[in-house]
Structures are given as C-alpha cells and as structure tokens.
N, C-alpha and C positions, 0 to 999 in steps of 0.2 A: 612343462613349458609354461611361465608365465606371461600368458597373452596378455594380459590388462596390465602390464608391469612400466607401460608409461602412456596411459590416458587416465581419464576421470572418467567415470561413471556418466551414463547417459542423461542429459539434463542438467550438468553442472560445468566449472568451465573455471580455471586458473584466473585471477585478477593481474595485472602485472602494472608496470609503471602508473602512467597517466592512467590507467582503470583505475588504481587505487587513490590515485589522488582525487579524481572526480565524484570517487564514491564519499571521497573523505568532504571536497566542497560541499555536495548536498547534503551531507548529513549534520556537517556545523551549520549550513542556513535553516534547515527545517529545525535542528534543535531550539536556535537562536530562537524561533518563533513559538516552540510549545515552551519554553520556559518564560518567555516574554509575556505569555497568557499564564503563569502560575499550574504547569503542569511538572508535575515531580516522575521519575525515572524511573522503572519496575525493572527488574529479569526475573522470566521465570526460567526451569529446568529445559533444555532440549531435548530431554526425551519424560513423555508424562503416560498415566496410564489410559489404555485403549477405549477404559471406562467413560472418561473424560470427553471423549469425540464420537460415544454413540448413542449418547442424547437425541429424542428427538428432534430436539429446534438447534442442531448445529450445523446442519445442513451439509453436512461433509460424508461422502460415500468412505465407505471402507475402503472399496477398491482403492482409494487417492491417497491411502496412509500407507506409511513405510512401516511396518512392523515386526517385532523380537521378542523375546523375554526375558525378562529379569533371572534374578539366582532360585527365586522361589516359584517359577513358572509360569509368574501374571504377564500378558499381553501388554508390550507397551508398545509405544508408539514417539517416532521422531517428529518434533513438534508441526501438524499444520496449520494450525491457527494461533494467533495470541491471545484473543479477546476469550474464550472461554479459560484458559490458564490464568488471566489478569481477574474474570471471574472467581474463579476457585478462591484465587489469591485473595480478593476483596472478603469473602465470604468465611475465609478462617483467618487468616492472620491482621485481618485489618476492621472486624466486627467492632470495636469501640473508637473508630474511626469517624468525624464528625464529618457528615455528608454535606453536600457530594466533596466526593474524593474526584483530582482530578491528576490521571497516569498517562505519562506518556513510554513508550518502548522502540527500544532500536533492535532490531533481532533479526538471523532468518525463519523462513519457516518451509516446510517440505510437503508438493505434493507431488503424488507421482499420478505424472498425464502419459497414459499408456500411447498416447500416437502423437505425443509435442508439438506437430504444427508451430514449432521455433518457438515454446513455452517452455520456462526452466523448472525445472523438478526443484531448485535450490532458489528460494527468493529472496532476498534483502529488503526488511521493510520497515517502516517507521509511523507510529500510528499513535493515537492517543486515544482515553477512554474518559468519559464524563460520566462519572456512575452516583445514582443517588439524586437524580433533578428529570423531570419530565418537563412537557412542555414546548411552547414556542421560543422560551428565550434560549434555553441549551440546547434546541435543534440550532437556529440563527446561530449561536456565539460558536457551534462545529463547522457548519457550512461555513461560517467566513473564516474560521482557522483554517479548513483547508484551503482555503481562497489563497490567504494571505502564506500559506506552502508554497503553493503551485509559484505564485506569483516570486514570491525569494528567491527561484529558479530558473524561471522560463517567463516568456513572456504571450508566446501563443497554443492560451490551454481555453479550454472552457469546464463549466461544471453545469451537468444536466442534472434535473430535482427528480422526483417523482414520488409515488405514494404507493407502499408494497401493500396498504390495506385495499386501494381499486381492484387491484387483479385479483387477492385473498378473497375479497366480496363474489368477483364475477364467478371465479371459479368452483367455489366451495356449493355456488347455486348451480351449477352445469351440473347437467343428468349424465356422469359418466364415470368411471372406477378410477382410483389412484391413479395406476399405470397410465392410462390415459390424461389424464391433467398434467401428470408430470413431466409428458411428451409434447402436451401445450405450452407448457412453462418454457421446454427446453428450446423447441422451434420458435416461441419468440425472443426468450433472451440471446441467440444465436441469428436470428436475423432470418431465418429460415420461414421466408414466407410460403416460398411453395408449396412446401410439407405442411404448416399451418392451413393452408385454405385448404389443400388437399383432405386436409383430418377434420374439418371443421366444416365440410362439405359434406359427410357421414352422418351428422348428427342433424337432429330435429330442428329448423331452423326458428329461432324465436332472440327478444329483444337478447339474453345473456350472450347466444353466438355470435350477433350481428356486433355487440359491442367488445368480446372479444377478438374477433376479428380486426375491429378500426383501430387497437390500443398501439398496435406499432407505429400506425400513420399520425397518430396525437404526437407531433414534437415541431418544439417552434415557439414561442413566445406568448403572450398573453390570451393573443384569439384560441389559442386551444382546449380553452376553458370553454368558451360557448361552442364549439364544436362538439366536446365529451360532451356538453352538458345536455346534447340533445339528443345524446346516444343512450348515456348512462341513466338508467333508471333505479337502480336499487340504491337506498336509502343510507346503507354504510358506506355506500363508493361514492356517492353523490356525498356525503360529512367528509372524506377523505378529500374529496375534491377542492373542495369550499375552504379546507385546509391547508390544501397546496397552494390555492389562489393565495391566499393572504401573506401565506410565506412568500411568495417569488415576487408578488409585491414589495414586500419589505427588503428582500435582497436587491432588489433592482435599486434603489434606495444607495447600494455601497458602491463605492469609487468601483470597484469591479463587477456593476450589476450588468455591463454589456455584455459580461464572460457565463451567463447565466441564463440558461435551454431549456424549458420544459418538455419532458421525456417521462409519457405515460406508458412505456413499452419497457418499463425499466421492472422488470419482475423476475431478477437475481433472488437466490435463496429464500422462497417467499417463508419455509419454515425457522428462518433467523430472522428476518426483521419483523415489526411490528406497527412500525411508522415511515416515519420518511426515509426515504433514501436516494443517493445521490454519487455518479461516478464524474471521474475528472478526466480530460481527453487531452491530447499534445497530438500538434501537427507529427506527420511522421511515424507513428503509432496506431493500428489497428482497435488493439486492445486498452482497457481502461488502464491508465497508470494509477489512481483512485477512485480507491471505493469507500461507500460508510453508509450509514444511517442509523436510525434509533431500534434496537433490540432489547425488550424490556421484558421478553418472554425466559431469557435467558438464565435468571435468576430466580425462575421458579424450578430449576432445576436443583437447586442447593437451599431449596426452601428459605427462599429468602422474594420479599418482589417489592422491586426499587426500579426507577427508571433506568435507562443506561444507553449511551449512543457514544457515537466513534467513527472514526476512520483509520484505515490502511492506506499507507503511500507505497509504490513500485519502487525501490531507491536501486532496481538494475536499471531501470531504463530510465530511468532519470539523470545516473550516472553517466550513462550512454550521452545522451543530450548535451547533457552540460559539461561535457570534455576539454571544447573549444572553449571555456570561459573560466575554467580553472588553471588557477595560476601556475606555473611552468615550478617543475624543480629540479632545474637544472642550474647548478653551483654559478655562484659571477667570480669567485676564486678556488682555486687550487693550490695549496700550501704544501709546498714541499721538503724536503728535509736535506739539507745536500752531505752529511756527514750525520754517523749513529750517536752522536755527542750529542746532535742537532735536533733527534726525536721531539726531543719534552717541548723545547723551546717553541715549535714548529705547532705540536699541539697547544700549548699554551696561548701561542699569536693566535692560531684557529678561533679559539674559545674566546678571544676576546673581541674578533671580525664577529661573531655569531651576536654578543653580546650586546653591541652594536647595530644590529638589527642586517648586516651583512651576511648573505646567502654561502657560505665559505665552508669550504671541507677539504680534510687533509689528506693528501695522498701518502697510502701505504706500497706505495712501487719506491725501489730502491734504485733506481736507473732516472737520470733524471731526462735522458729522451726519450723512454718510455712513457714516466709521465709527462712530458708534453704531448709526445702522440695520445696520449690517453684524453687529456684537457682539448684538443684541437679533435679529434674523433664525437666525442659527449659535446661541445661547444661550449667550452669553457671559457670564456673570452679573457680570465685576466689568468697570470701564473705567478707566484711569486716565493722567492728561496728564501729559508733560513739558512743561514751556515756561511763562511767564508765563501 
C-alpha cells in the first residue's frame, strides 16, 4: 500500500497560486537590489559531498543533513548551506579571479530539524557573498545591503548587530569542556535563560561567568556599550566591542539607522563567524528571517585566507508576508474562440492583448457558457469572442 502516495515529506509543502507569485515578487525585489550593488549570480550542485559540511568552522551537525551515496559509495549530502559550496566554488573555478569577487544566490537548502516546532526541512533563500575584502567598509556596504532587502519588502523589520568574537573571548576563557560551552552557547542563542543561570550557577563564580551571564540582557541602543563596558574585562572582547561601537555608529548614520539594535546575546555559530554578525527580524515572525556576518575562518579550509562576509535571507517567510502586496494574476480578459476555424485568430488577438501590456488569456473550453462560468468563477471581469 502506498501510504505517502499523496503528501510530501515532513517539512516541505506544495507552492500553489498566489504562493508562487509572492515568492516570485520577493525574489525580483531582492534581486533588483544585489544586482543594483554589482553582485553577479552563482548555482552551485544540490547535492555536494558530505566532505564539504564536516569542516570544523561550518557549524552544521551531521544529524541536520539529509544524506545518500553516489555510484561509487561516497557520502553525499542534499545541499544545507550555500556559502561553503560558493566557497569551494570561489577557491577552484574562480582562483584568477580579481578580488573581491562579489556572488549573489537564489537557491533552496535542506535541513532536517528532527522536532520542526513549524521549521521547514526545505528552505528558499537568497544571499549574497562578498569574498576577498576584510574590514569596516565591506562589513557596512552588507549590513546596508541587507537593509536595503528587508526594506524592498516589508516595512516593519529591524537588524540587530553584534560581535561573535565577545562570546569566542568570554568563552574560550571559561574553565569548562566543549560539551559544556556548547550547551552555553545553545541556552543563550535559544533564549533559554533559565537553563543558562541554572548551568552557570555550577561554576566557580568570577568576572567571565558574571559577564556571561549579562550578554543576553546587553540589547538596545547605544547605552549598551557602557554597560558591557563595565562588565567585560578581557582585552579581545573589549577590541570587539570598540568595534561594534563604531560600526552601529556609522549605521545609525543610514536613512534606516532607526531599524538598527544592538544585540550582544547574538552568539549563533560561533565556529562560522569570526566577526560581525547580524540577524534581521519582521513583525509576526519569531524567528530570524536574516542572517550573516563576516566568516573569514572559512577559507582556511581550502587553503586559501581571504576575508569573506554575507548573508542569507528566508524567501519562505517573506513570501508568506508579502502576499497581500503582490500583484493579483488574475486575467482582465478571457478570449474565446466561438467556432474551430476561430482557434488561431482567437490566439493571435490573445497575443496581441499581452503585447499591449493587457493581462489576457485564452480559453481552451469549447462551450462557450462554460467559459463564461469559468471567467465569472476565477473573476474575470471582461469576455470577449472571436468568431461570428
């Protein structure tokens, strides 16, 4: 018996009408905006190998890859990231390539989240990479390219900064094993304070706990700088700091620096980034619809080391959003054919309503108050016949 013989798989989900077109408005406006910044177009493969995602610094669990094998028995895997594949890519096919190179990508990618909590196993996302420039200007010139995303789409987003070398600092000083840090990292990226003070209550209490601890409560606007600044004592997270200042400065600075939150509790993937980083938020949304920051650790994996920073955008839930503001395609005529002589003619008028910049499609019903029940059903508001 085929049970699964009319659902999809867990985590994924059919597009239909106005899905598809929604998905289609966000992704001509974000395009509009990475080509408007001189960002050119990559695909890489949907399925790469398992080699490629078990890097140390790509921060992706095995458990969260979908995996097969090839003809010759190697482990692959159905794409969950772009930005290491756009790596790979950068690092053979595009080595005499005069830096920085700058890629943008429209792709899904696949993870598999064993308990969903309303999370897709199948995402749709659009991101861009800025490889081959370190620095203040090509952190700044990505934070406001995703600015100027969000903004192409929605009007009430914000984008929180933060600095994934603060918690790398605090943490890598804390007297405690792997498992344990990685369980710090996860209760505060998850918001999980209770479990955090609970676990942090265990340990020997001195300046690193006391400032791990505070890093969730650091979000908010400028004053949150003289606040860490009197918590944080170690000399690399204090340089990351001084850093962040000057950056949120300078954003606050852009037509959208109201939309702009400092968020020291931002310590996502701390073994991918290596600088700044920065998520983008929408009323109505829990979770982050963007993400990014600078990851320059990345391309010491292909012996290679160049700076490199980027972001991911959600283009499901963004689709989702911007539903109601994507244009209807729903015909304004209905061309009908009232005799089989009458076909060609009937398509030809079509084609010249279209040409015209007229929304016009020609009905293949042979009945001609069918097709009217059909035009008056869909809302077709004009009808009109070829033929005697």
């Amino acid at each position: 018996m085929k049970r699964n013989l009319k659902i999809t798989p867990e985590g994924t989900k059919d597009y239909l009408f106005k899905e598809c077109t929604a998905v289609d408005y966000v992704c001509k406006k974000i395009q509009k905006v990475f080509e408007n910044h001189q960002f050119h177009r990559v695909i890489t493969p949907a399925l790469e190998y398992y080699d490629l995602f078990s890097t140390d610094s790509s921060g992706i669990s095995p458990e969260s890859m979908f995996k097969t094998t090839d003809n010759s028995g190697k482990i692959v895997v159905v794409r969950p990231d772009s930005t290491l594949p756009i790596a790979r890519l950068v690092s053979t096919r595009m080595q005499n390539e005069v830096l920085p190179v700058r890629l943008y990508y429209n792709q899904a990618v696949y993870r598999n989240n064993p308990s969903l909590t309303g999370r897709s196993n199948e995402i749709m996302q659009m991101g861009i990479e800025l490889i081959g420039s370190k620095g203040k200007r090509a952190d700044l010139e990505v934070i406001t390219t995703a600015i100027q995303c969000l903004k192409a789409v929605c009007d009430d987003f914000r984008i929180e900064v933060g600095h994934s070398m603060l918690f790398i600092s605090l943490i890598d000083s804390l007297e405690a094993d792997s498992d344990l840090k990685e369980r710090i990292r996860d209760y505060i990226e998850n918001k999980n304070y209770s479990a955090l003070n609970y676990t942090l209550d265990q340990l020997q209490q001195n300046d690193t706990v006391k400032a791990i601890r505070t890093l969730p409560s650091l979000f908010g606007g400028e004053e949150v700088f003289a606040k860490a600044e009197k918590i944080i004592k170690l000399p690399k997270a204090l340089e990351a700091l001084d850093y962040l200042k000057s950056l949120y400065k300078d954003l606050c600075t852009h037509e959208s620096g109201d939309k702009i939150i400092v968020d020291l509790g931002l310590v996502q993937q701390n073994e991918y980034y290596s600088g700044i980083v920065f998520s983008g938020y929408t009323l109505g949304y829990g979770d982050a619809i963007l993400s990014g920051g600078r990851y320059d650790k990345i391309f010491s994996e292909f012996d290679s080391s160049m700076g490199a920073s980027g972001f991911a955008i959600n283009i499901n839930h963004l689709a989702e959003k911007a539903r109601y503001r994507s244009k209807s395609n729903i015909p304004e005529v209905l061309v009908f054919a009232k005799n089989d002589n009458d076909i060609m003619k009937a398509i030809a008028y079509t084609d010249e309503l279209i040409k015209k910049g007229v929304k016009a499609q020609f009905s293949d019903l042979s009945d001609e108050d069918e097709a009217r029940d059909f035009a008056s059903k869909l809302g077709i508001n004009k009808f009109e016949i070829i033929g005697d």
